[in-house]
BAFI-3210 file (N, C-alpha, C; in Angstrom, 3 decimals, decimal comma, padded with zeros to 6 digits):
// residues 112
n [1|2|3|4|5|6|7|8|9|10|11|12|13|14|15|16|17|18|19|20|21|22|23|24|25|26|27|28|29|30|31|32|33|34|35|36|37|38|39|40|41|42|43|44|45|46|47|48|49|50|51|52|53|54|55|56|57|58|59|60|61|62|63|64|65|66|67|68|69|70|71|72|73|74|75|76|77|78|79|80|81|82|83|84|85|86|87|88|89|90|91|92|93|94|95|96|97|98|99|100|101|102|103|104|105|106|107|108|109|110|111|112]
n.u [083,984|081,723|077,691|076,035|076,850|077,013|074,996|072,237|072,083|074,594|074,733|075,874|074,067|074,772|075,131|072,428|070,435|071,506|070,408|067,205|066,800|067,966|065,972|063,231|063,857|063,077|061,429|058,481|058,797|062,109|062,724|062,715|064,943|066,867|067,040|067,568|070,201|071,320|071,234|068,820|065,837|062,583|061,054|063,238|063,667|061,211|061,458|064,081|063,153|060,488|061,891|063,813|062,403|060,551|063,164|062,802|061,312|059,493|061,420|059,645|057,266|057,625|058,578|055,675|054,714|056,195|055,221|052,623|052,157|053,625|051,447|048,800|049,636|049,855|047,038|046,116|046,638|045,368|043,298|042,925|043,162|041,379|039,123|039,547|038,745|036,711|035,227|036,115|034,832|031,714|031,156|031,989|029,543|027,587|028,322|027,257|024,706|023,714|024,461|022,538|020,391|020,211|020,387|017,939|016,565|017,070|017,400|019,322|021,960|021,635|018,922|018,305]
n.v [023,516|025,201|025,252|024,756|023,315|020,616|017,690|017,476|015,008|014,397|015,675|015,788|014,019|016,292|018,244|018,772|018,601|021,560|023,124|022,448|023,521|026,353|026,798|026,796|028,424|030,877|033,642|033,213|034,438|034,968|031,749|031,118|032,252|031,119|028,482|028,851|029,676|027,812|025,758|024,039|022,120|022,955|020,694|018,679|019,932|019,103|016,372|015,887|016,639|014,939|012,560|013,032|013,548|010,949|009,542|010,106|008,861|006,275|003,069|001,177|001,815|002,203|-000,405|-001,529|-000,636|-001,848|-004,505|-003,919|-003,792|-006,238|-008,412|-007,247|-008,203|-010,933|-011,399|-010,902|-013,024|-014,910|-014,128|-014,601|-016,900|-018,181|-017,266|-018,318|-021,356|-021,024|-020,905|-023,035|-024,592|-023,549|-024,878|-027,565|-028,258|-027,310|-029,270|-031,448|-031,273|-031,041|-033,797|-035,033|-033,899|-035,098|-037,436|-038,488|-037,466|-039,527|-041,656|-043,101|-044,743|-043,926|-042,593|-040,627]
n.w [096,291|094,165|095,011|093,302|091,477|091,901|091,861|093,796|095,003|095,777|097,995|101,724|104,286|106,560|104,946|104,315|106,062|106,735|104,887|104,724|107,155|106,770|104,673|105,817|107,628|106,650|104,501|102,413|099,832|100,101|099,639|096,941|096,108|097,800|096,716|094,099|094,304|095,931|093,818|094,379|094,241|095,151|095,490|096,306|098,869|100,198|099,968|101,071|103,608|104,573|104,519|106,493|108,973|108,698|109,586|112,623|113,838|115,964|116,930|116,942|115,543|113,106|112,649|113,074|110,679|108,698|109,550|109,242|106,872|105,826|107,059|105,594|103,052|103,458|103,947|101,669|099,809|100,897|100,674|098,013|097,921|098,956|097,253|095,101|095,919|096,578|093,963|092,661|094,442|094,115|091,738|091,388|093,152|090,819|089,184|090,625|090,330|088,083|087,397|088,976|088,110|085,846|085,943|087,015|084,352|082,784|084,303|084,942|087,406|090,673|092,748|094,949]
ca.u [083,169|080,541|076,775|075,193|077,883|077,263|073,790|071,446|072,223|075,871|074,993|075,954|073,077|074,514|074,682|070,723|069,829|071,553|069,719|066,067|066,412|068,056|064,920|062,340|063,457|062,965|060,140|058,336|059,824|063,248|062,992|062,667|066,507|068,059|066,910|068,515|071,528|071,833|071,230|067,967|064,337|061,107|061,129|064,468|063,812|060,584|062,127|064,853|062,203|060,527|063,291|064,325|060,693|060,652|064,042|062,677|060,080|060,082|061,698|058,167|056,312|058,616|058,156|054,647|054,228|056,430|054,303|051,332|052,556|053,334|050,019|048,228|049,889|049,082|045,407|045,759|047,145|044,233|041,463|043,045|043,034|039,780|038,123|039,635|038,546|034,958|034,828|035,934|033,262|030,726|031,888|031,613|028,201|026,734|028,393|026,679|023,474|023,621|024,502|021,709|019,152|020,423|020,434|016,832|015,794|017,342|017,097|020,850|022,591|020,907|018,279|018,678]
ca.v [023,399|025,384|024,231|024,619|023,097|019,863|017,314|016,955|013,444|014,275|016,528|015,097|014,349|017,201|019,732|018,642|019,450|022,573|023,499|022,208|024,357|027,420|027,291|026,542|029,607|032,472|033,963|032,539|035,576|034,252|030,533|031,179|033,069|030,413|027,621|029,198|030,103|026,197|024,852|023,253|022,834|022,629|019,046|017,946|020,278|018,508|014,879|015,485|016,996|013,823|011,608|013,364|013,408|009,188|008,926|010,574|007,885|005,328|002,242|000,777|002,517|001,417|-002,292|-001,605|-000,339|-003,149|-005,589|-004,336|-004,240|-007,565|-008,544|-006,816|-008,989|-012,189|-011,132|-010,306|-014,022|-015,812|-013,698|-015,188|-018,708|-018,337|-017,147|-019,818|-022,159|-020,536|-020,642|-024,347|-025,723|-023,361|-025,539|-028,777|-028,171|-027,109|-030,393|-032,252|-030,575|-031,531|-035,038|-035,537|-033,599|-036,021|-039,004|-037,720|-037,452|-040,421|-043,144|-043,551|-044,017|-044,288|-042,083|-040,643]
ca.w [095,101|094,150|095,526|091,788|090,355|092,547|092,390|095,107|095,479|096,038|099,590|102,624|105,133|107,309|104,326|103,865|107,170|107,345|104,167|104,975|108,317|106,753|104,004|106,473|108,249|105,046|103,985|101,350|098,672|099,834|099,580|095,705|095,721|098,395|096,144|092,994|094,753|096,139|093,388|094,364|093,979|096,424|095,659|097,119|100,264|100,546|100,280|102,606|105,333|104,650|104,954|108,554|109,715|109,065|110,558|113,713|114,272|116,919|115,599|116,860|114,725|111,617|112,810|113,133|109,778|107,863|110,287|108,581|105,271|105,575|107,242|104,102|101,644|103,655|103,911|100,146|099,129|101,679|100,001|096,525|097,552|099,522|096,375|094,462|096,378|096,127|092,593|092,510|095,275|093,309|089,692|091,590|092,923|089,908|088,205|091,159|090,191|086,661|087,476|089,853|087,025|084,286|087,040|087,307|083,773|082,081|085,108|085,208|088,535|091,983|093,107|096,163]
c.u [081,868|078,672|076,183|075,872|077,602|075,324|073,372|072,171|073,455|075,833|075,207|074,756|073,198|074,419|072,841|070,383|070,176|070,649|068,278|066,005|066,482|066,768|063,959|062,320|063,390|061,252|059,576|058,833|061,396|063,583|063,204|064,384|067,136|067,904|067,723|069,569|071,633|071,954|069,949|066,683|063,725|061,613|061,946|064,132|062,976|060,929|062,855|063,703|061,798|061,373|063,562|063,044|060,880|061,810|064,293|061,654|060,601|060,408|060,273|057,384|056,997|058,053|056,938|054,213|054,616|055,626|053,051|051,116|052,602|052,164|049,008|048,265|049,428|047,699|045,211|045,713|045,973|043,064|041,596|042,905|041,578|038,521|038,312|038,894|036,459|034,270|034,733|034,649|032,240|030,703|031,292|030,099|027,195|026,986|027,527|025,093|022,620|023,302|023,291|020,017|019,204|020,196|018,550|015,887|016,332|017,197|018,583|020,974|021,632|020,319|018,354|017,944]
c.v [024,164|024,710|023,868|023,765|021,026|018,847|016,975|016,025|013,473|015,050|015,425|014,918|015,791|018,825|019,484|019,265|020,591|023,435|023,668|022,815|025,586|028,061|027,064|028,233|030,937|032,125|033,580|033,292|034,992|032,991|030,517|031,488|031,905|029,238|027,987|029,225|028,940|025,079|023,787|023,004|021,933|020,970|018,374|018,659|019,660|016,814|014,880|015,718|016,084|012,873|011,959|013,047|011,530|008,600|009,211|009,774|007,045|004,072|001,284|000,932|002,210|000,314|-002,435|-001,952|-001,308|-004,496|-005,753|-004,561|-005,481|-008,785|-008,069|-007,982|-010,457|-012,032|-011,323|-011,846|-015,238|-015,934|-014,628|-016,381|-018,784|-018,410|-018,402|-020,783|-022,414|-021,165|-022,430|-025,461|-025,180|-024,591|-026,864|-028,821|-027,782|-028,391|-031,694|-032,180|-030,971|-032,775|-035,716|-035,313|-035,091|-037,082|-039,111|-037,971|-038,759|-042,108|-043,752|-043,446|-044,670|-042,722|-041,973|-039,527]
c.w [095,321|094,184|094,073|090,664|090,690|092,181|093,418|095,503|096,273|097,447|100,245|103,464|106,082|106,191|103,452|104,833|107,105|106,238|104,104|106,293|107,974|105,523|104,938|107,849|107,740|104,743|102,727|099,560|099,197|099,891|098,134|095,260|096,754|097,410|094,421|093,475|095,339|094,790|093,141|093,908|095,031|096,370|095,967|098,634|101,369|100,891|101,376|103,868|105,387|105,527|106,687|108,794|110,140|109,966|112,000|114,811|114,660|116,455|116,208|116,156|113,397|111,792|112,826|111,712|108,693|108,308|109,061|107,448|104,879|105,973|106,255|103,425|102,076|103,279|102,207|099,668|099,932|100,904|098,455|097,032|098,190|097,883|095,476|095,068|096,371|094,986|092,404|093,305|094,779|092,271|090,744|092,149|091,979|088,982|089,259|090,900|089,044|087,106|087,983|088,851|085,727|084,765|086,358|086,207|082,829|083,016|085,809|086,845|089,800|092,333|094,552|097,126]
res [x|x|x|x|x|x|x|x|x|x|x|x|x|x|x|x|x|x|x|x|x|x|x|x|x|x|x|x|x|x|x|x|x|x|x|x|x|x|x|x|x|x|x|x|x|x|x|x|x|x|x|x|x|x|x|x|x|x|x|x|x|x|x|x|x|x|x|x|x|x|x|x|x|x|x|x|x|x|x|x|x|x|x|x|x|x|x|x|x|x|x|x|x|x|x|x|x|x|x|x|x|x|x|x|x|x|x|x|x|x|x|x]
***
């Protein structure tokens, strides 16, 4: 089957690589004619290089990076209840504030 005839999606990983090596080694006047004549464009040659690049990384450095991802989102869901929690002990000290003014100006209550 012809390559133009075919979508990206449908290459195999090894007919990506051999593609993202054989454009990576043309001059920038013939990356324009192998990419017509595949079928492709910049932006798939760029994804796959991508794609290999990440799947060349140590799987440490993966686990790192979902680590921190998921360390983010904790941090993210702390800061929300922290602030909550802000907002509400603000609210109750300003209703203690009141209470103690009104204690204050009406006699009510115990003085303290």
């Amino acid at each position: 089957m012809d390559n133009t005839q075919r979508r990206p999606q449908d290459w195999s990983a090894a007919e990506k690589l051999r593609a993202v090596i054989e454009f990576e080694k043309l001059e920038p006047a013939q990356q324009g004619e192998f990419l017509r004549r595949e079928g492709l464009h910049s932006d798939h040659i760029e994804a796959w290089k991508e794609c290999m690049q990440a799947g060349l990384e140590p799987a440490e450095e993966k686990a790192s990076r979902s680590e921190r991802a998921q360390l983010k989102a904790e941090i993210k869901a702390l800061e929300r209840d922290l602030n909550k929690k802000d907002k509400a002990l603000a609210e109750v000290t300003a209703l203690l504030i009141l209470k103690k003014k009104a204690d204050l100006l009406w006699g009510t209550g115990e003085n303290k």
